[in-house]
MOPAC internal coordinates of N, CA, C and O (Angstrom, degrees):
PM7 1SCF
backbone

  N    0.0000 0     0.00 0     0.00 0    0    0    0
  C    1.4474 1     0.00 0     0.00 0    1    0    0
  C    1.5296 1   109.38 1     0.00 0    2    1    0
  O    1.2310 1   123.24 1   -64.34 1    3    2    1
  N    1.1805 1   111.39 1   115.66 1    3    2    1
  C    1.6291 1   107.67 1   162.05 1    5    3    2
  C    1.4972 1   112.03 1   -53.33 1    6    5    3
  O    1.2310 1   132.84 1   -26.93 1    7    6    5
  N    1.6179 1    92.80 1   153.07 1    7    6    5
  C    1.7582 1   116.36 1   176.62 1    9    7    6
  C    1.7788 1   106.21 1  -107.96 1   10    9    7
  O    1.2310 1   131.72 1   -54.95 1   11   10    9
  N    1.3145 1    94.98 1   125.05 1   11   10    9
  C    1.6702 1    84.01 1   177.60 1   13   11   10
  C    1.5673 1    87.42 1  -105.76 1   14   13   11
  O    1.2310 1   136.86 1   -22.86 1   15   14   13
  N    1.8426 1    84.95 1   157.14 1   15   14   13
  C    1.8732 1   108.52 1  -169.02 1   17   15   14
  C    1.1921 1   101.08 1  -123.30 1   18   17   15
  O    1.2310 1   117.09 1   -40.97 1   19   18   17
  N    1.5665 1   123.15 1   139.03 1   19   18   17
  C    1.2692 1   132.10 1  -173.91 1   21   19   18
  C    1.3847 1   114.17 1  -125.64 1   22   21   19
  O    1.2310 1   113.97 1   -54.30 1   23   22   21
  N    1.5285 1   129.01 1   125.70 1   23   22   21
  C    1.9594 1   110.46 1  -169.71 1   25   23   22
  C    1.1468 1    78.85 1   -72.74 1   26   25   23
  O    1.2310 1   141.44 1     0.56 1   27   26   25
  N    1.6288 1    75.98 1  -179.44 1   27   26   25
  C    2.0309 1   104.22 1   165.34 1   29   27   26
  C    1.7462 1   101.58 1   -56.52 1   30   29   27
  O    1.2310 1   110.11 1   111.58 1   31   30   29
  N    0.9511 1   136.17 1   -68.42 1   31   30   29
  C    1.4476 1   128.12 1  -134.26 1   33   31   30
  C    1.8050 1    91.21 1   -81.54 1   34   33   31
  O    1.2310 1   116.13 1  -179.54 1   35   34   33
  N    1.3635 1   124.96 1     0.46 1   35   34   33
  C    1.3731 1   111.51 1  -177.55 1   37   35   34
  C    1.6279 1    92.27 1  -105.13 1   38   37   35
  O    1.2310 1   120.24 1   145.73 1   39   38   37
  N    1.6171 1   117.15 1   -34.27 1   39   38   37
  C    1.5734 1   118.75 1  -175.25 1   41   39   38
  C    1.9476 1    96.35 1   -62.50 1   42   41   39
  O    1.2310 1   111.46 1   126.15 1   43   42   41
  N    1.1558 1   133.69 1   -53.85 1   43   42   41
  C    1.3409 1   145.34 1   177.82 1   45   43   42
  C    1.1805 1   109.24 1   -53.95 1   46   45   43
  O    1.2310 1   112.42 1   143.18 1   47   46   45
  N    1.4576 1   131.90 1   -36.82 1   47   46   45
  C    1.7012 1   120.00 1   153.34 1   49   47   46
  C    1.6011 1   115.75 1   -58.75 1   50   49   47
  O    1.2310 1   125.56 1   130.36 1   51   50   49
  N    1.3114 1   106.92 1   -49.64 1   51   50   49
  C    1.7021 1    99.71 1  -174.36 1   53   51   50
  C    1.5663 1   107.39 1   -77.81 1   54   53   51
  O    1.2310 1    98.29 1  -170.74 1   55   54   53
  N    1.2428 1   156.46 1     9.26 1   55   54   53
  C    0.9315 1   163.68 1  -158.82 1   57   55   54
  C    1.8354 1   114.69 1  -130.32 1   58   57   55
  O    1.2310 1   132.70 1   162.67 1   59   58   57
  N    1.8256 1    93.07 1   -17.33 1   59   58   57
  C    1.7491 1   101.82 1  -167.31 1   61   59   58
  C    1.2278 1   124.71 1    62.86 1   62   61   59
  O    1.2310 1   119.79 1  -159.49 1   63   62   61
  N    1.0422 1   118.00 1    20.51 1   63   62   61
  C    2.2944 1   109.82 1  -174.20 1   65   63   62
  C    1.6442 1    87.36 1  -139.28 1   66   65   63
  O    1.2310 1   126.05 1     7.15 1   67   66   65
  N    1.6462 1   105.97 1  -172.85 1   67   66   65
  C    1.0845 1   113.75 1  -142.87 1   69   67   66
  C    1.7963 1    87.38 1  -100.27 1   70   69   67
  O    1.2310 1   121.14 1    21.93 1   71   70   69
  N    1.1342 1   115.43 1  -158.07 1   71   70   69
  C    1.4564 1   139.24 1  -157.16 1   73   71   70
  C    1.8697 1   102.55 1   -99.39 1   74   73   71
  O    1.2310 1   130.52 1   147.71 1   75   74   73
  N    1.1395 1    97.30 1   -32.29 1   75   74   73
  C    1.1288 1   107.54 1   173.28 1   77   75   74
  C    1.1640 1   133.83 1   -97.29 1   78   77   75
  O    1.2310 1   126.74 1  -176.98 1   79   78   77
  N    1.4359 1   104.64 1     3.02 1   79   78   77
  C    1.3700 1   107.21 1  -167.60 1   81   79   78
  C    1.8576 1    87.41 1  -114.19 1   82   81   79
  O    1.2310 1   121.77 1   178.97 1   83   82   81
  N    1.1238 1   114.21 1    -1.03 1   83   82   81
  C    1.1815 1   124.76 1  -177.43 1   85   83   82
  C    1.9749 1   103.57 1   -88.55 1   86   85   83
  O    1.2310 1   128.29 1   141.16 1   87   86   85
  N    1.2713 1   101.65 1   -38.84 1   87   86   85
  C    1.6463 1   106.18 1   175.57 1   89   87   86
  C    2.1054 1   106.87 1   -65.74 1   90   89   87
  O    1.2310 1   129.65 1   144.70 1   91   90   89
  N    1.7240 1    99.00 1   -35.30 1   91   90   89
  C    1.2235 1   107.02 1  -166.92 1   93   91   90
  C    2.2212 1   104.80 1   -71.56 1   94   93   91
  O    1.2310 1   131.13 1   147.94 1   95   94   93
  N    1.0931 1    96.13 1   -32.06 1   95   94   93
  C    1.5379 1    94.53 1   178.88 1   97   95   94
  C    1.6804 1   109.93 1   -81.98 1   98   97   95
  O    1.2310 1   121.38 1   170.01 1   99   98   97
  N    1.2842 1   114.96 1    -9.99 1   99   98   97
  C    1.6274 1   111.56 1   173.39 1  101   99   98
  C    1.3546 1    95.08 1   -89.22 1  102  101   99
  O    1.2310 1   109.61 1   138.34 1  103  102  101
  N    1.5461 1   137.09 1   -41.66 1  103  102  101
  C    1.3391 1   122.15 1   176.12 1  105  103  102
  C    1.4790 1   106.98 1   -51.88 1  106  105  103
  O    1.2310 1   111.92 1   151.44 1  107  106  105
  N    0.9193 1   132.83 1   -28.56 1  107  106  105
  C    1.8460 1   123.69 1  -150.18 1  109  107  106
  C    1.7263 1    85.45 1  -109.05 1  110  109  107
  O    1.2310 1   110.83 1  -177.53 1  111  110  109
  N    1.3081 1   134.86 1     2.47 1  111  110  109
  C    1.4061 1   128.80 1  -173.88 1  113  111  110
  C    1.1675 1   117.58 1    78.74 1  114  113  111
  O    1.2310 1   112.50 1  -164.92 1  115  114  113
  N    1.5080 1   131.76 1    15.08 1  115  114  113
  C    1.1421 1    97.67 1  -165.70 1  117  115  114
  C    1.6913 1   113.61 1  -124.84 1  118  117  115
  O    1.2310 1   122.13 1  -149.65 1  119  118  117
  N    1.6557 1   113.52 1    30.35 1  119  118  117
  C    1.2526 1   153.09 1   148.56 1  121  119  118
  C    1.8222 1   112.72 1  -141.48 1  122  121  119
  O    1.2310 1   127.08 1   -37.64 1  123  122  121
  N    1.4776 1   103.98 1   142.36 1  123  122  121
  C    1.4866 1   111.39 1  -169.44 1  125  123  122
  C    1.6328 1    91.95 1  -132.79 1  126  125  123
  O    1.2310 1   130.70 1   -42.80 1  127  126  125
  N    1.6880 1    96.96 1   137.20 1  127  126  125
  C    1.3986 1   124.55 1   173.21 1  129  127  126
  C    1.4666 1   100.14 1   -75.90 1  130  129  127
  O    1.2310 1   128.64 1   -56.04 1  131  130  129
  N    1.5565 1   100.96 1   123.96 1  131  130  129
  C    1.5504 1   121.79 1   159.56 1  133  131  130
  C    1.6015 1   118.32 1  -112.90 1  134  133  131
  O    1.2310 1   120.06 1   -57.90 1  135  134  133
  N    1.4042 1   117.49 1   122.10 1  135  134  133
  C    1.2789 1   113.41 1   175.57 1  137  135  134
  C    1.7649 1   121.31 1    65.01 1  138  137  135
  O    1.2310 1   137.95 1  -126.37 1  139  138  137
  N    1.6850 1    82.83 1    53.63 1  139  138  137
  C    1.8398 1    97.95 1   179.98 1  141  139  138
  C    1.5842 1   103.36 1    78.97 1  142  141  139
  O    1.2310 1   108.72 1    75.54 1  143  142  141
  N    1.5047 1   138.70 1  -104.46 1  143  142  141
  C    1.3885 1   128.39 1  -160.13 1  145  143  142
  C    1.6497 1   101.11 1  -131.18 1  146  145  143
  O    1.2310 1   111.66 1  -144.78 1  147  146  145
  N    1.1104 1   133.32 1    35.22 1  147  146  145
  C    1.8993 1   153.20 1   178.14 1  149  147  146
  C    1.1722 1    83.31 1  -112.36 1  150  149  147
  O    1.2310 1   139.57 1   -53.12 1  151  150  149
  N    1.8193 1    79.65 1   126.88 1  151  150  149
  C    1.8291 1   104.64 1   160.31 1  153  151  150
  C    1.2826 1   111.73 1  -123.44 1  154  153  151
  O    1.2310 1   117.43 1   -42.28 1  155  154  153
  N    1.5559 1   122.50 1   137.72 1  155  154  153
  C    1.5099 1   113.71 1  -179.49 1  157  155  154
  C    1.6894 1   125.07 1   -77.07 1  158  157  155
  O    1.2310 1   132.05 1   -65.21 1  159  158  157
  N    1.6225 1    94.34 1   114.79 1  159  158  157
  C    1.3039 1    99.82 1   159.12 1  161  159  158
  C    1.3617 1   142.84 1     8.94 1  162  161  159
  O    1.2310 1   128.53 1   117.80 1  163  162  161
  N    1.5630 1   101.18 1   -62.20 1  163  162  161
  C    1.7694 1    79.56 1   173.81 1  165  163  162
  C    1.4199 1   100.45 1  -114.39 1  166  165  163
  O    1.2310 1   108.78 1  -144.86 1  167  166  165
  N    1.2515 1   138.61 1    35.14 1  167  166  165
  C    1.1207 1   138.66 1   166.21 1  169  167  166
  C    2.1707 1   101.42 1   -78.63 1  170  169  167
  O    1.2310 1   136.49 1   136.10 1  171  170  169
  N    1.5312 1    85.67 1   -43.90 1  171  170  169
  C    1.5417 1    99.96 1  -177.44 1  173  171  170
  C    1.3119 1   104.92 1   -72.33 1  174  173  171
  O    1.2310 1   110.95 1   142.77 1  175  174  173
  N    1.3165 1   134.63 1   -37.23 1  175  174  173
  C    1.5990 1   137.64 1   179.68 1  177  175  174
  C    1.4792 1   111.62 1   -52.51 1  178  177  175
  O    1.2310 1   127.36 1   141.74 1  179  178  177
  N    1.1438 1   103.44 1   -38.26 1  179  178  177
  C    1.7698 1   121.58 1   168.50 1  181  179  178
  C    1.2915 1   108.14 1   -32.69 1  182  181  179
  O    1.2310 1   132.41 1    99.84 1  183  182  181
  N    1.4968 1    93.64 1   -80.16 1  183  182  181
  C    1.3565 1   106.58 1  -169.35 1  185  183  182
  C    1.2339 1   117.33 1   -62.71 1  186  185  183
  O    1.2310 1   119.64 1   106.14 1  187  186  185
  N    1.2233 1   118.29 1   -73.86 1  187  186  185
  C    1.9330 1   117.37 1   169.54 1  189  187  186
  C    1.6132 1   117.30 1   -20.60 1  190  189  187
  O    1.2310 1   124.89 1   140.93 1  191  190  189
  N    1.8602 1   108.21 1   -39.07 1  191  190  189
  C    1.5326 1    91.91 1   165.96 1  193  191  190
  C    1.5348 1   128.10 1   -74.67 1  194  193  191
  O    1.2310 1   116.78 1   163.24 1  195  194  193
  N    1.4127 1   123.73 1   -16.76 1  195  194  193
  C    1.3153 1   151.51 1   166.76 1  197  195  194
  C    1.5635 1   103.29 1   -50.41 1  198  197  195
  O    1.2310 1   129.39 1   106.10 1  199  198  197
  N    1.5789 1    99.50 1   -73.90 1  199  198  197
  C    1.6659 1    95.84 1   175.79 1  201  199  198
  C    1.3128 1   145.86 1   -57.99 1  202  201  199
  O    1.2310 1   134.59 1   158.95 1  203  202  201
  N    1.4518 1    89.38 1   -21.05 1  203  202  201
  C    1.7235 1   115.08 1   173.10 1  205  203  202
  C    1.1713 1   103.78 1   -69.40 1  206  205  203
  O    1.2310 1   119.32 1   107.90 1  207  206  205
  N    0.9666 1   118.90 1   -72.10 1  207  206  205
  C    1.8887 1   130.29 1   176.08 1  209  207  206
  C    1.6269 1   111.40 1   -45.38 1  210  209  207
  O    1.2310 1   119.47 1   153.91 1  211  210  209
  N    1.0454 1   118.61 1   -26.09 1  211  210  209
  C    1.7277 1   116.89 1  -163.78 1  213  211  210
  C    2.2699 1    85.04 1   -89.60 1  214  213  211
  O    1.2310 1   128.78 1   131.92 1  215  214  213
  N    1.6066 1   100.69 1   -48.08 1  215  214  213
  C    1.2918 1   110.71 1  -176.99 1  217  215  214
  C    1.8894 1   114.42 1   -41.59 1  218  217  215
  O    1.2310 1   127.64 1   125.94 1  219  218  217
  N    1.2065 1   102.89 1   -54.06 1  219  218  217
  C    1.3256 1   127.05 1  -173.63 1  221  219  218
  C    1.5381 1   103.30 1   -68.02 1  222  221  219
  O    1.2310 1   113.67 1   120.30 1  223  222  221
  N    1.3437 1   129.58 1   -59.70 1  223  222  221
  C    1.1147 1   155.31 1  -165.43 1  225  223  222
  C    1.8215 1   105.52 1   -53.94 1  226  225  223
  O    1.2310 1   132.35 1   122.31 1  227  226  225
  N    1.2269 1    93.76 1   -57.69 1  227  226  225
  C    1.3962 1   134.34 1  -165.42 1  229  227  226
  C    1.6538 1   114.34 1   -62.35 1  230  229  227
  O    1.2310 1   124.49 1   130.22 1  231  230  229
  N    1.1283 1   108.99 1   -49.78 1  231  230  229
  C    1.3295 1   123.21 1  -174.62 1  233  231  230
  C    1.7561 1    99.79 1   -78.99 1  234  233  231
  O    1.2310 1   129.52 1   127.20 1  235  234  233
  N    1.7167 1    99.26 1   -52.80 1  235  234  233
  C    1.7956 1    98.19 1   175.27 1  237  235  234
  C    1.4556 1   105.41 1   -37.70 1  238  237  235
  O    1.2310 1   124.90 1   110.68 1  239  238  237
  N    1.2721 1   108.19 1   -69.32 1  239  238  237
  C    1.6823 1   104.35 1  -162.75 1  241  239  238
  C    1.2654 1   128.40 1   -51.63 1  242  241  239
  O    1.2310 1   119.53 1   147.54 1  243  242  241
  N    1.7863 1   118.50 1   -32.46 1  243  242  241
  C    1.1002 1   128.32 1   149.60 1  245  243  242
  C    1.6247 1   123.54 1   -44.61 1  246  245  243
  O    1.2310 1   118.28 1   120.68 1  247  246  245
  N    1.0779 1   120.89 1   -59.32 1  247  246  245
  C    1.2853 1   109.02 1   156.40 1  249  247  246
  C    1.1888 1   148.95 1   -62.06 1  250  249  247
  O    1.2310 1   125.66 1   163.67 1  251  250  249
  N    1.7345 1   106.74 1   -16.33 1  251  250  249
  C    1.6164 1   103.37 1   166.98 1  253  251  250
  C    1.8204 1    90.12 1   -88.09 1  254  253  251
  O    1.2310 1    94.96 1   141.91 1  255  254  253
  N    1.0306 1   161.30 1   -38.09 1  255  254  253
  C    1.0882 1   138.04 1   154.75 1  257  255  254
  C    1.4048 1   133.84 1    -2.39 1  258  257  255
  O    1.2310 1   128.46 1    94.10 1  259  258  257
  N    1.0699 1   101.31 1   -85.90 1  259  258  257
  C    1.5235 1   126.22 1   164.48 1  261  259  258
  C    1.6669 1   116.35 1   -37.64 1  262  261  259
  O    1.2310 1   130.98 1   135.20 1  263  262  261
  N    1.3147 1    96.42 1   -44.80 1  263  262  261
  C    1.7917 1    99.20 1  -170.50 1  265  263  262
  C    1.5707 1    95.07 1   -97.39 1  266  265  263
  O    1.2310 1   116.47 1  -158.66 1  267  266  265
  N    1.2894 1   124.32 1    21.34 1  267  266  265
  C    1.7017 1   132.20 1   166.03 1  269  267  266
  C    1.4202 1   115.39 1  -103.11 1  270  269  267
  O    1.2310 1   123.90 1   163.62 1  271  270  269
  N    1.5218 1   110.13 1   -16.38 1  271  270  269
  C    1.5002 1   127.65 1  -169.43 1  273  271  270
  C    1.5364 1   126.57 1    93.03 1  274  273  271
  O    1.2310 1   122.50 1   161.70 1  275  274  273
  N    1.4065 1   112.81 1   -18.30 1  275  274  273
  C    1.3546 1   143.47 1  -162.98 1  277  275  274
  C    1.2205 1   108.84 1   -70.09 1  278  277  275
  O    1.2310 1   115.67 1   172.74 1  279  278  277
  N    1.2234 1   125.82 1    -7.26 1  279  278  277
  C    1.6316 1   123.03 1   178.87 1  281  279  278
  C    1.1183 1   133.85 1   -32.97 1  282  281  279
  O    1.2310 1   118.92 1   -77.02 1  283  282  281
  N    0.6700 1   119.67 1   102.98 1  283  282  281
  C    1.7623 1   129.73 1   178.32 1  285  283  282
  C    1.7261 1   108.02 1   -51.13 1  286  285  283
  O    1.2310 1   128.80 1   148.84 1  287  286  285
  N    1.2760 1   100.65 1   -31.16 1  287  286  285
  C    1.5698 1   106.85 1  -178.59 1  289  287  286
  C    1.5904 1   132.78 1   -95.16 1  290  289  287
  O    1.2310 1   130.61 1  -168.60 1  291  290  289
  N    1.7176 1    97.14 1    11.40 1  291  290  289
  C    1.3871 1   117.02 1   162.67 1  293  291  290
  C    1.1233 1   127.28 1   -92.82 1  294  293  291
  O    1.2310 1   120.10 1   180.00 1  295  294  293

């Protein structure tokens, strides 16, 4: 099976954050450089669906929070 390879600045579009924040998630492990600075495809698809979902997810709960009274930020 072929591996498709994605640079940073195309993995950092599908992911939404910057270029650097793309170097910062290979430091912490949680994307790995293949073949010098290429990351595989669906290793990155992973994640972007992860972030999407945490994004979406994330903001809801914050707002049913808030509209519960429970704010942490009051």
């Amino acid at each position: 099976m072929l591996q498709q390879l994605l640079s940073v600045t195309q993995t950092a579009e599908r992911l939404r954050v910057r270029p650097d924040y793309v170097h910062e998630l290979v430091a912490k492990k949680r994307l790995t450089f293949i073949y010098g600075q290429q990351l595989d495809a669906a290793e990155v698809e992973k994640l972007a669906k992860l972030m999407d979902k945490l994004r979406k997810n994330g903001l809801a709960t914050l707002v049913e929070i808030t509209g519960q009274g429970d704010s942490p930020l009051e």
